[in-house]
Biopython code that builds the backbone (N, CA, C, O; Angstrom):
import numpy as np
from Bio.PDB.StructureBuilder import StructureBuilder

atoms = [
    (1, "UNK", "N", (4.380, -10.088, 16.316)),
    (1, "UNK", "CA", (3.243, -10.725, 15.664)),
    (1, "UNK", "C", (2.840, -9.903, 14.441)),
    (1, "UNK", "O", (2.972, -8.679, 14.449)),
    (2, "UNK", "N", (2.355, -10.560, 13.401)),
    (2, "UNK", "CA", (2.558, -9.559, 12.563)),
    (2, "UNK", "C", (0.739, -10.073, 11.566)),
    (2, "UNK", "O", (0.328, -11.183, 11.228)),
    (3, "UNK", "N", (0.144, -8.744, 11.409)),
    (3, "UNK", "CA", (-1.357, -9.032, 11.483)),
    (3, "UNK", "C", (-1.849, -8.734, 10.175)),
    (3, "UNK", "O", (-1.499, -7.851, 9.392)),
    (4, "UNK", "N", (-2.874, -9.777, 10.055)),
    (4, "UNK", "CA", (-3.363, -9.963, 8.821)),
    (4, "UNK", "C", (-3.694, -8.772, 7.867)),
    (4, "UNK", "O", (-3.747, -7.677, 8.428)),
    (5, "UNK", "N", (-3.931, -8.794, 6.484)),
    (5, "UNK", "CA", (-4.196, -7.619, 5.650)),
    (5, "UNK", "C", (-4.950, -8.261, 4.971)),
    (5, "UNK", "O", (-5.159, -9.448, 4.718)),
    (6, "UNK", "N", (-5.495, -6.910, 4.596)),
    (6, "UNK", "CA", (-6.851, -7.040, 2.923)),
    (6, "UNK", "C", (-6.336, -5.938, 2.249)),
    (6, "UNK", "O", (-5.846, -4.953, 2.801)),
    (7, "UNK", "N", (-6.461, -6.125, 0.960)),
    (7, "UNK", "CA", (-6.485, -5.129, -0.207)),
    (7, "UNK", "C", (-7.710, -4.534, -0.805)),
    (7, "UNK", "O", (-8.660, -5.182, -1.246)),
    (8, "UNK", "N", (-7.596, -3.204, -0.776)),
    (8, "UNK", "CA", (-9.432, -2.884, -1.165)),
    (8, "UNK", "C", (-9.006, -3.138, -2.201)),
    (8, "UNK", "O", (-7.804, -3.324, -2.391)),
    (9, "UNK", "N", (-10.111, -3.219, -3.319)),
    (9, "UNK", "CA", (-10.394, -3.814, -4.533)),
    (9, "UNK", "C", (-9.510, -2.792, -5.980)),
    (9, "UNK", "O", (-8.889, -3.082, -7.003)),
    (10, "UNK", "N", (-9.799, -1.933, -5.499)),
    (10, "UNK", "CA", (-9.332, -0.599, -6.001)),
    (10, "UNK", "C", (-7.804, -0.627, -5.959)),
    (10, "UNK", "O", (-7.147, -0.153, -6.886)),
    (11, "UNK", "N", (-7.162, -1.259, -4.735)),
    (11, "UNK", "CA", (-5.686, -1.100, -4.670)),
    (11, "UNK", "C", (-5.355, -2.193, -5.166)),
    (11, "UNK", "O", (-4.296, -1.922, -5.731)),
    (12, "UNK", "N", (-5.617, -3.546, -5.375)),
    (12, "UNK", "CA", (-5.292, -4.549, -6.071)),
    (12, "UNK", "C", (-4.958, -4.345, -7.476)),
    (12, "UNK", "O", (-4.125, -4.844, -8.232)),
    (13, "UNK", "N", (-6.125, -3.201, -7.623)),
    (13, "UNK", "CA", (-6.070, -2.801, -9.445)),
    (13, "UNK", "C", (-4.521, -2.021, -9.561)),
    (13, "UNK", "O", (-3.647, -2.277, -10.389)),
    (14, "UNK", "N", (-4.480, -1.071, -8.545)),
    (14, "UNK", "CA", (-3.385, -0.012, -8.872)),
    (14, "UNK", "C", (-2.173, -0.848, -8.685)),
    (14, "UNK", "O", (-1.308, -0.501, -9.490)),
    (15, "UNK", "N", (-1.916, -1.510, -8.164)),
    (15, "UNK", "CA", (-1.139, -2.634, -7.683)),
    (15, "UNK", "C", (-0.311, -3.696, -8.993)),
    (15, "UNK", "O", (0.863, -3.803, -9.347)),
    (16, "UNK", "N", (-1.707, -4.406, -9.472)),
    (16, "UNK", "CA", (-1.504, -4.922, -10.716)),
    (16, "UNK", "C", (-0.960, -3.766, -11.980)),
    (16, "UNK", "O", (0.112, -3.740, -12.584)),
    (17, "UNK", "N", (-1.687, -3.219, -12.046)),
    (17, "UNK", "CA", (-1.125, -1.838, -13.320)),
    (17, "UNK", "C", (0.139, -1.370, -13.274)),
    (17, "UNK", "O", (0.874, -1.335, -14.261)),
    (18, "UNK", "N", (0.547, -0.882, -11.810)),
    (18, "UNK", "CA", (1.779, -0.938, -11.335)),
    (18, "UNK", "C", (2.750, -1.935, -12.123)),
    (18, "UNK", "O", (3.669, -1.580, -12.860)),
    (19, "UNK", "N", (2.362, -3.293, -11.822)),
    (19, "UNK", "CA", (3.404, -4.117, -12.157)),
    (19, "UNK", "C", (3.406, -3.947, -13.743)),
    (19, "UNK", "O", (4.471, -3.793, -14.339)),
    (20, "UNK", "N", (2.220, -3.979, -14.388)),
    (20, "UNK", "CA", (2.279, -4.113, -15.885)),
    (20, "UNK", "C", (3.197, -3.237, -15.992)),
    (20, "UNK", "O", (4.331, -3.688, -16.148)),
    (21, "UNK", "N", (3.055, -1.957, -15.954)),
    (21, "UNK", "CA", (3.570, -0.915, -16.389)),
    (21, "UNK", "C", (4.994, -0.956, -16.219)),
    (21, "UNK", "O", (5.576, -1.360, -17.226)),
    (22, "UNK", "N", (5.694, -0.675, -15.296)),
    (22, "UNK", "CA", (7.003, -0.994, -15.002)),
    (22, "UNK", "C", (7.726, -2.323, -16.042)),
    (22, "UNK", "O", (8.723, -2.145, -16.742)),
    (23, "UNK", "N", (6.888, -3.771, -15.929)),
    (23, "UNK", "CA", (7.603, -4.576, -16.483)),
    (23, "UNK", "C", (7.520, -4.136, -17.660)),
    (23, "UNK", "O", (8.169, -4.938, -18.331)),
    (24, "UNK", "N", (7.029, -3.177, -18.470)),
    (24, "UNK", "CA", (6.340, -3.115, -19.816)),
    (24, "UNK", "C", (7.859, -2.065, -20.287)),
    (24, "UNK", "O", (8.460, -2.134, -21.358)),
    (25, "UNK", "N", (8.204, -1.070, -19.015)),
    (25, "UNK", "CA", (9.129, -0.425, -19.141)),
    (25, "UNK", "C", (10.450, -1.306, -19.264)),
    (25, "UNK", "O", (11.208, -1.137, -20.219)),
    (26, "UNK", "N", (10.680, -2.159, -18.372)),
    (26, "UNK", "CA", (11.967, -2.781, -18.336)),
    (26, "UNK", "C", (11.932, -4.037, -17.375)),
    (26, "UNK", "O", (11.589, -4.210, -16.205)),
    (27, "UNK", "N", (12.451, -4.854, -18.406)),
    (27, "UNK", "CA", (11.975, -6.436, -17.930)),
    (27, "UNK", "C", (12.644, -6.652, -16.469)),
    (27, "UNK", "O", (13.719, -6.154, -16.134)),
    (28, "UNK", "N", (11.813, -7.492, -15.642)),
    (28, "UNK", "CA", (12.118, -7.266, -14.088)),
    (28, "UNK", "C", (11.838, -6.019, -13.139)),
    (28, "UNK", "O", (11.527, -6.102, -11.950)),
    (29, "UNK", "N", (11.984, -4.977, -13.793)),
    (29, "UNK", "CA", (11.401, -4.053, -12.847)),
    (29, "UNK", "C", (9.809, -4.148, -12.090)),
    (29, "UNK", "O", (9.406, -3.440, -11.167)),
    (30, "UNK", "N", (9.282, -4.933, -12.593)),
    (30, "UNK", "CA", (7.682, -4.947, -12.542)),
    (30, "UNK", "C", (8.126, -6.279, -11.368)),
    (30, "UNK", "O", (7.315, -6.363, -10.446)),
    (31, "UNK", "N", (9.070, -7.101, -11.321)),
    (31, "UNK", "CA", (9.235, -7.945, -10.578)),
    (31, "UNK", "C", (10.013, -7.509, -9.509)),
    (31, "UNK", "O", (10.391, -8.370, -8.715)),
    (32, "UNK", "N", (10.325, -6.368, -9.328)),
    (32, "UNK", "CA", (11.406, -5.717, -8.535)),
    (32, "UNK", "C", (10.154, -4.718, -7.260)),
    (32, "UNK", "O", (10.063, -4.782, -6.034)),
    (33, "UNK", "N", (9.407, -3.909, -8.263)),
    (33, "UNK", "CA", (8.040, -3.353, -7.526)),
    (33, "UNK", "C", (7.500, -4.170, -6.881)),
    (33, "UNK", "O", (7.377, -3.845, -5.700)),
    (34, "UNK", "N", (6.989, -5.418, -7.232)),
    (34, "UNK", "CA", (6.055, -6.352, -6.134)),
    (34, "UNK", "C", (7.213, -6.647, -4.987)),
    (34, "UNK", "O", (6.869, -6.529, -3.811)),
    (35, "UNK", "N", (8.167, -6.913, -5.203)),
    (35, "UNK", "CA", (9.250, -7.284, -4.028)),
    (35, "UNK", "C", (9.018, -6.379, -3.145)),
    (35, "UNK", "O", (8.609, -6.704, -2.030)),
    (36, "UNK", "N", (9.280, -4.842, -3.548)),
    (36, "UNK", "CA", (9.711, -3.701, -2.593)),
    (36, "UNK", "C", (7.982, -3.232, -1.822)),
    (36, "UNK", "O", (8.001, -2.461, -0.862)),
    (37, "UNK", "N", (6.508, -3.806, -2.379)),
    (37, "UNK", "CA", (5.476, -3.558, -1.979)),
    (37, "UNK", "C", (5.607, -4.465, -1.092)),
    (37, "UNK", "O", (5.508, -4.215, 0.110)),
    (38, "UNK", "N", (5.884, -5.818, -1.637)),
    (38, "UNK", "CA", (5.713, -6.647, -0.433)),
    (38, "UNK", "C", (6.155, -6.506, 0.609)),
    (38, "UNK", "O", (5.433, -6.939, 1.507)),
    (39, "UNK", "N", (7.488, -5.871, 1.047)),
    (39, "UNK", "CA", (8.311, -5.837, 1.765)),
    (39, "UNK", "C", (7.938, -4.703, 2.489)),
    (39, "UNK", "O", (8.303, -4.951, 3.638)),
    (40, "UNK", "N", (7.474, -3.719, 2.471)),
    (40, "UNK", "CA", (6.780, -2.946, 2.667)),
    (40, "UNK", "C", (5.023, -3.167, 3.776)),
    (40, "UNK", "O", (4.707, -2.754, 4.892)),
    (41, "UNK", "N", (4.438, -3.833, 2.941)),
    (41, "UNK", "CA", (3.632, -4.560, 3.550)),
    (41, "UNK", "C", (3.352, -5.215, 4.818)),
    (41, "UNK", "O", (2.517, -5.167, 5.721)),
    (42, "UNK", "N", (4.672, -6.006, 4.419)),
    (42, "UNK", "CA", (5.095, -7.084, 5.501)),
    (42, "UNK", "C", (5.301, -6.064, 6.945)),
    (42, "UNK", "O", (4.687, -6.158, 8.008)),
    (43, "UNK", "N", (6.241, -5.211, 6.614)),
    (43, "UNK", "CA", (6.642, -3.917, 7.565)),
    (43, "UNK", "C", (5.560, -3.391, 8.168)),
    (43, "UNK", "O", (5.636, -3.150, 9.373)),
    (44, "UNK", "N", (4.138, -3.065, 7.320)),
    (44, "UNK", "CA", (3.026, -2.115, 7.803)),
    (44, "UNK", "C", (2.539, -3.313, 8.947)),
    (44, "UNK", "O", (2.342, -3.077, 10.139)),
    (45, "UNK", "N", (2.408, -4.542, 8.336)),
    (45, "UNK", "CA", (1.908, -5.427, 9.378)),
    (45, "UNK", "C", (2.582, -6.079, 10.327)),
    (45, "UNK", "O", (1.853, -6.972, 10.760)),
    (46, "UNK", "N", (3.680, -6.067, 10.891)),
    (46, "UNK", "CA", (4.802, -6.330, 11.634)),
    (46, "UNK", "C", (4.739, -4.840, 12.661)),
    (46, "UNK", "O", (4.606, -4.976, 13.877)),
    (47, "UNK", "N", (4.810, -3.932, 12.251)),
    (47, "UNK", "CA", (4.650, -3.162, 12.833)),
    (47, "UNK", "C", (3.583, -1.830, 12.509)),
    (47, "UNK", "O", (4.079, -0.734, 12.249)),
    (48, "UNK", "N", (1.989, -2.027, 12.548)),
    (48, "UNK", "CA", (1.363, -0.720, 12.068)),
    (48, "UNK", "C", (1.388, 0.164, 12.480)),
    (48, "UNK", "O", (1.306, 1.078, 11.659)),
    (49, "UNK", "N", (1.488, 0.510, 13.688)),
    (49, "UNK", "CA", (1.717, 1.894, 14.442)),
    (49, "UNK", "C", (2.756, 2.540, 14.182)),
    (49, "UNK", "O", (2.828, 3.769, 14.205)),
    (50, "UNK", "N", (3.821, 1.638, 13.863)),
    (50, "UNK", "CA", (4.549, 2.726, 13.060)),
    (50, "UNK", "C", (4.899, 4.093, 12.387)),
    (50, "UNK", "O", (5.687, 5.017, 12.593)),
    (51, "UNK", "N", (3.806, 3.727, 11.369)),
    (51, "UNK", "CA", (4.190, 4.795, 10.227)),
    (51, "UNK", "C", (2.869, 5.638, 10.351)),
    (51, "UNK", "O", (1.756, 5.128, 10.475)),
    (52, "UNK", "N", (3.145, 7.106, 10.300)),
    (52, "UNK", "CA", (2.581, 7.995, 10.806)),
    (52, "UNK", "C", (1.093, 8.127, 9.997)),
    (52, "UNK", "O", (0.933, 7.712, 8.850)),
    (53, "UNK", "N", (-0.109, 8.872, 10.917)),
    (53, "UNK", "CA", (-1.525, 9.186, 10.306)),
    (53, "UNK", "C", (-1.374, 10.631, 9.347)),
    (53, "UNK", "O", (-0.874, 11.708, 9.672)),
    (54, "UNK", "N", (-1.913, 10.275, 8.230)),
    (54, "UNK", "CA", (-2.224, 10.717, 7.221)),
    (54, "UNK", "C", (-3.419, 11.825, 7.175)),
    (54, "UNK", "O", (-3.311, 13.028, 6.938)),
    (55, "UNK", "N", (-4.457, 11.155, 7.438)),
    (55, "UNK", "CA", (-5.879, 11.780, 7.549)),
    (55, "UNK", "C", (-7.019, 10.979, 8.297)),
    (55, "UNK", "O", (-7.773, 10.194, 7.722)),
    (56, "UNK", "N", (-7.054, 11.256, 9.573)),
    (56, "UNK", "CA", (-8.030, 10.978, 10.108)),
    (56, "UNK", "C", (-7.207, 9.473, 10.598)),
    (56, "UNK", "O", (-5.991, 9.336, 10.735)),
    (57, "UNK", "N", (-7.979, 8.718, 10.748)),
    (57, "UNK", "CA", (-7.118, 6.909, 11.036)),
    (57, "UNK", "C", (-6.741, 6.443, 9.780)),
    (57, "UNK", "O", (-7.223, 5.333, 9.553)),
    (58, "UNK", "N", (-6.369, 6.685, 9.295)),
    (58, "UNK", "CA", (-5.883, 6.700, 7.789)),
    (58, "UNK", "C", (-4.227, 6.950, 7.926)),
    (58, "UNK", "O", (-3.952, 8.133, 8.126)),
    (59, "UNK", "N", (-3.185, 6.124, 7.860)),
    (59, "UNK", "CA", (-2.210, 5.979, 7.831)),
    (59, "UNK", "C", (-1.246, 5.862, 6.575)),
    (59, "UNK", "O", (-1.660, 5.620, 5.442)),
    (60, "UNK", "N", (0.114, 6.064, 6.911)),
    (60, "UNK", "CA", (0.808, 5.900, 5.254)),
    (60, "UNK", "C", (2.200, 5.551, 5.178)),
    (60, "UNK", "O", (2.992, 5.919, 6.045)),
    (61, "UNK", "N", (2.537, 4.861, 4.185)),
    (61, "UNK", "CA", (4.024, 4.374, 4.261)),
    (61, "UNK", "C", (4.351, 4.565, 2.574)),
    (61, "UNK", "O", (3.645, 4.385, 1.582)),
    (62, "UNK", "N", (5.828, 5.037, 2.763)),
    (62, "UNK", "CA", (6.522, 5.287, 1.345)),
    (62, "UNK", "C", (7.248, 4.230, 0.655)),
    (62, "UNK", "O", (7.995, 3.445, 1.239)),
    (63, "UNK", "N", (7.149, 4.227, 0.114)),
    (63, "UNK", "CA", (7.747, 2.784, -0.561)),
    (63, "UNK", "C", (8.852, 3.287, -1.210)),
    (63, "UNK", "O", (8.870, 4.277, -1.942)),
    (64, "UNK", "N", (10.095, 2.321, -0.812)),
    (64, "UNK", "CA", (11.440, 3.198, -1.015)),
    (64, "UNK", "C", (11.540, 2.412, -2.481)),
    (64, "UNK", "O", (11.168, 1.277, -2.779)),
    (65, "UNK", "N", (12.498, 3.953, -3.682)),
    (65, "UNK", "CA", (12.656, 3.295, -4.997)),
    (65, "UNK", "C", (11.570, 3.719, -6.335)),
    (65, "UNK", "O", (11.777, 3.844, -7.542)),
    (66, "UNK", "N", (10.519, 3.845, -5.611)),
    (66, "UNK", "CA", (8.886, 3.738, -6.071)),
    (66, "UNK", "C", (8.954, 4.800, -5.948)),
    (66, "UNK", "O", (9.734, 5.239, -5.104)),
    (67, "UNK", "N", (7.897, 5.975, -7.002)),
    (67, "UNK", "CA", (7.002, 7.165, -6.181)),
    (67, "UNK", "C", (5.472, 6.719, -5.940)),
    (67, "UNK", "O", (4.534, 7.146, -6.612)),
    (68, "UNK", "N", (5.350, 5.717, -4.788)),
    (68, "UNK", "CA", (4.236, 5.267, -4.131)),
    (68, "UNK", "C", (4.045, 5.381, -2.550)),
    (68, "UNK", "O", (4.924, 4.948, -1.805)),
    (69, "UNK", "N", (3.086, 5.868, -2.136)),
    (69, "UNK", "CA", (2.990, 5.577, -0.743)),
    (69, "UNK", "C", (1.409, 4.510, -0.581)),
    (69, "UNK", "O", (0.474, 4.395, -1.374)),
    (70, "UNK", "N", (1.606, 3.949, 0.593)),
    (70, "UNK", "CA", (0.820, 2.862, 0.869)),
    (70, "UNK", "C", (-0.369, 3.741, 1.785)),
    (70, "UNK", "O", (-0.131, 4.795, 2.375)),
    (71, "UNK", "N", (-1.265, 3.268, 1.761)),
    (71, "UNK", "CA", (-2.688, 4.052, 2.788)),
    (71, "UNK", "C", (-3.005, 2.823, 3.159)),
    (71, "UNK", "O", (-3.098, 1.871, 2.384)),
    (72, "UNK", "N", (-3.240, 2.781, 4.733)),
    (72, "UNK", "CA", (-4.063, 1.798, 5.593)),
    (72, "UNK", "C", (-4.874, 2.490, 6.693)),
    (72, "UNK", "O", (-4.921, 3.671, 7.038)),
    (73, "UNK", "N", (-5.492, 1.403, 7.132)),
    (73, "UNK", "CA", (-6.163, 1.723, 8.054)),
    (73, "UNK", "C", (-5.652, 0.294, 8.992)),
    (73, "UNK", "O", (-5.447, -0.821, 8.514)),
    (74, "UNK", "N", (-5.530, 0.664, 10.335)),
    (74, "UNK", "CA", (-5.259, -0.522, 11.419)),
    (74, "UNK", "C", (-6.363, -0.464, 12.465)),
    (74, "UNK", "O", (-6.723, 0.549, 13.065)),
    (75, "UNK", "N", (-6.781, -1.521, 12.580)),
    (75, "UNK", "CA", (-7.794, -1.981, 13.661)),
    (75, "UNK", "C", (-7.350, -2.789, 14.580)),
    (75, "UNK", "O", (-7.394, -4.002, 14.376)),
    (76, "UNK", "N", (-6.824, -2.258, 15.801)),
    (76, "UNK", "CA", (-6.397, -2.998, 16.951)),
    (76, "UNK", "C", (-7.210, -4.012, 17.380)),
    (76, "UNK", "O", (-6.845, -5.154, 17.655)),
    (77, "UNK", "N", (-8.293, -3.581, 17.429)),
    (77, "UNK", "CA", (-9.314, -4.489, 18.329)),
    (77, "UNK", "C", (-9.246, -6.087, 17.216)),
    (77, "UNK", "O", (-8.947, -7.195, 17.662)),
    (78, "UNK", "N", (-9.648, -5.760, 15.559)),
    (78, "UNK", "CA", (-9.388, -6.703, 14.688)),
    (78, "UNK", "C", (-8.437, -7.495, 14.830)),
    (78, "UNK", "O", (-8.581, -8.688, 14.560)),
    (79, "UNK", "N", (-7.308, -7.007, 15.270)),
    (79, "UNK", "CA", (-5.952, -6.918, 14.382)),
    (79, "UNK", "C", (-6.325, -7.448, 13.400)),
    (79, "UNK", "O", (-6.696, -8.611, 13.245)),
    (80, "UNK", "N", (-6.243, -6.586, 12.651)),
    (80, "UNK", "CA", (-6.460, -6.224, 11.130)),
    (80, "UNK", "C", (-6.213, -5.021, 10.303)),
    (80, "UNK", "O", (-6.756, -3.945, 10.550)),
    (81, "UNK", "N", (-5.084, -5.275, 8.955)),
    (81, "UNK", "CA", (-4.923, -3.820, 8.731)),
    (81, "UNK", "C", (-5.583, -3.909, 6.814)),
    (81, "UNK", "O", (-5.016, -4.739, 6.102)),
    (82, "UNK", "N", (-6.269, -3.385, 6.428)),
    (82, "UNK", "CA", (-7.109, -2.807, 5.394)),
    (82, "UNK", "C", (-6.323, -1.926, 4.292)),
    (82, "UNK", "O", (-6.735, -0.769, 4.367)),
    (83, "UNK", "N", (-5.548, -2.039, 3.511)),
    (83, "UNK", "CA", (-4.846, -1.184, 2.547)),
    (83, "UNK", "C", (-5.774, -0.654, 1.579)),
    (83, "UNK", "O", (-6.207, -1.204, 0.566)),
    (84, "UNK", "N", (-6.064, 0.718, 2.128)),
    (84, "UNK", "CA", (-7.021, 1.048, 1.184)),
    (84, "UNK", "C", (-6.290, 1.506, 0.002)),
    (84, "UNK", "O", (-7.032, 1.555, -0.979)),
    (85, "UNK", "N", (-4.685, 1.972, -0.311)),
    (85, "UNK", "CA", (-4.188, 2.124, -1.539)),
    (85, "UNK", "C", (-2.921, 2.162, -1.575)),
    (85, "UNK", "O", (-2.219, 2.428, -0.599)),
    (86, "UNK", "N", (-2.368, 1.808, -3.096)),
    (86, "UNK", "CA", (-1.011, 1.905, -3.615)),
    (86, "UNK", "C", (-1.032, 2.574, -4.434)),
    (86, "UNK", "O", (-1.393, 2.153, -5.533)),
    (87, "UNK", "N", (-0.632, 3.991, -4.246)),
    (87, "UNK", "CA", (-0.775, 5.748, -4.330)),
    (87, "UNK", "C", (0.190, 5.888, -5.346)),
    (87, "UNK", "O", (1.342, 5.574, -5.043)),
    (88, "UNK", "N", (-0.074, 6.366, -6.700)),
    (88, "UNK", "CA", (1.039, 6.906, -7.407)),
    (88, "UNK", "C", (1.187, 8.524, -6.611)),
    (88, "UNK", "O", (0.279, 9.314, -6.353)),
    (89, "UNK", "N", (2.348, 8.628, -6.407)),
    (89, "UNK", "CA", (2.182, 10.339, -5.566)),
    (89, "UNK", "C", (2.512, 11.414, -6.794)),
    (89, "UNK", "O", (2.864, 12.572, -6.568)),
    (90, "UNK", "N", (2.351, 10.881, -8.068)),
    (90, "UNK", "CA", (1.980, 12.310, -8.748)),
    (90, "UNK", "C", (0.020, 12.206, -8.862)),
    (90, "UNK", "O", (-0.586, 13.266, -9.018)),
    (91, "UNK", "N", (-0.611, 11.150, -8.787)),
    (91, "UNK", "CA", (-1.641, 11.648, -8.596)),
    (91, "UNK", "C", (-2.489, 12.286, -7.340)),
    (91, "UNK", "O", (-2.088, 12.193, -6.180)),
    (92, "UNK", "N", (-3.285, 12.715, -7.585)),
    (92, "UNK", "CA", (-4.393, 13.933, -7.165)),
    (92, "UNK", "C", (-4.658, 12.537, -5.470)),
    (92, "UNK", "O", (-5.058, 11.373, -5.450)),
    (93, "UNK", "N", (-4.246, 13.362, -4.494)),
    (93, "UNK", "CA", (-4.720, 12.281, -3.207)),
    (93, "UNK", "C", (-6.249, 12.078, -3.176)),
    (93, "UNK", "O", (-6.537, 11.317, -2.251)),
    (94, "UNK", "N", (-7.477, 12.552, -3.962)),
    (94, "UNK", "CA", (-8.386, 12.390, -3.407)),
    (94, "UNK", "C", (-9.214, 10.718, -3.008)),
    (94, "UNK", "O", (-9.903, 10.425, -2.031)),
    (95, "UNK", "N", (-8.837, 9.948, -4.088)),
    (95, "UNK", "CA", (-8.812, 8.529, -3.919)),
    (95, "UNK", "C", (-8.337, 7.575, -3.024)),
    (95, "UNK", "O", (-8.658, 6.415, -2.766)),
    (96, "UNK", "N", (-7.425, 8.409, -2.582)),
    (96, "UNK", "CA", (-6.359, 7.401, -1.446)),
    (96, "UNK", "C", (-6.896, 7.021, -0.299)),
    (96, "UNK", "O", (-6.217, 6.176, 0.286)),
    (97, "UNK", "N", (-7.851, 7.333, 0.223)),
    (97, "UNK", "CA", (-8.624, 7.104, 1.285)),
    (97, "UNK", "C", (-10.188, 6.466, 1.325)),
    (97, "UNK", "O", (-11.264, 7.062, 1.360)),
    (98, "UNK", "N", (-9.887, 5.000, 1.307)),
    (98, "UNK", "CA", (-11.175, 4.216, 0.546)),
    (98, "UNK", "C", (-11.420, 3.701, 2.081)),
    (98, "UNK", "O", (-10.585, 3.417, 2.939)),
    (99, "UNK", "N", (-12.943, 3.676, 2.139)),
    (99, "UNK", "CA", (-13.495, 2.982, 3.153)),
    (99, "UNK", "C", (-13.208, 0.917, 2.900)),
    (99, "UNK", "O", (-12.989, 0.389, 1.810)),
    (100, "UNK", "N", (-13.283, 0.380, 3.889)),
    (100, "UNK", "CA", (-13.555, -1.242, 3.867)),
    (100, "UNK", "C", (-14.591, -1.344, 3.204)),
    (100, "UNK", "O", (-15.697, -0.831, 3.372)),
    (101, "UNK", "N", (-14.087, -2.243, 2.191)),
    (101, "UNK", "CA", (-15.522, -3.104, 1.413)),
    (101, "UNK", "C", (-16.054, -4.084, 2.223)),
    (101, "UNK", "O", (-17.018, -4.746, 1.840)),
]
sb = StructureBuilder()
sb.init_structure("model")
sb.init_model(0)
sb.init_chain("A")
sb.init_seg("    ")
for serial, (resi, resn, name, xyz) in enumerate(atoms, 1):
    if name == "N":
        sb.init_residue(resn, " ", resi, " ")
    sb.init_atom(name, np.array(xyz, "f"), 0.0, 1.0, " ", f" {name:<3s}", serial, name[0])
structure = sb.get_structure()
């Protein structure tokens, strides 16, 4: 079973920029990133327990190809999993860990 997601607001942005940027670099690549997030995604919610805690209930997955890792949070009781970010990993982690809006 594979359980619903939200994007905090914040990761939608990094998400979108993501794509600009890449396609801006080389046409399709920006279409190649949303594939490998999605797919990714799909994975965190198919299976969240999976991929190992980060900080606190704060969880994380690497996105193969990308230097991105994914931050969630999973709520069993919800089933519901909350992506609080799509992490460039040369930046500074302090952002990566966003509460639910």
């Amino acid at each position: 079973m594979a359980f619903a997601y939200k994007l905090h607001t914040k990761a939608l942005l990094e998400y979108a920029d993501a794509y600009e940027w890449y396609e801006l670099e080389h046409k399709g690549l920006g279409e190649r990133f949303i594939d490998t997030i999605d797919k990714r995604v799909s994975q965190i919610c198919a299976n969240p327990e999976h991929y190992s805690f980060a900080h606190g209930i704060y969880r994380q997955a690497s996105v193969e190809g990308f230097p991105f890792t994914i931050v969630y949070k999973f709520f069993p009781k919800r089933t519901f999993v909350h992506i609080s970010s799509i992490h460039h990993n040369s930046r500074s982690p302090r952002g990566k860990f966003r509460k639910e809006e």
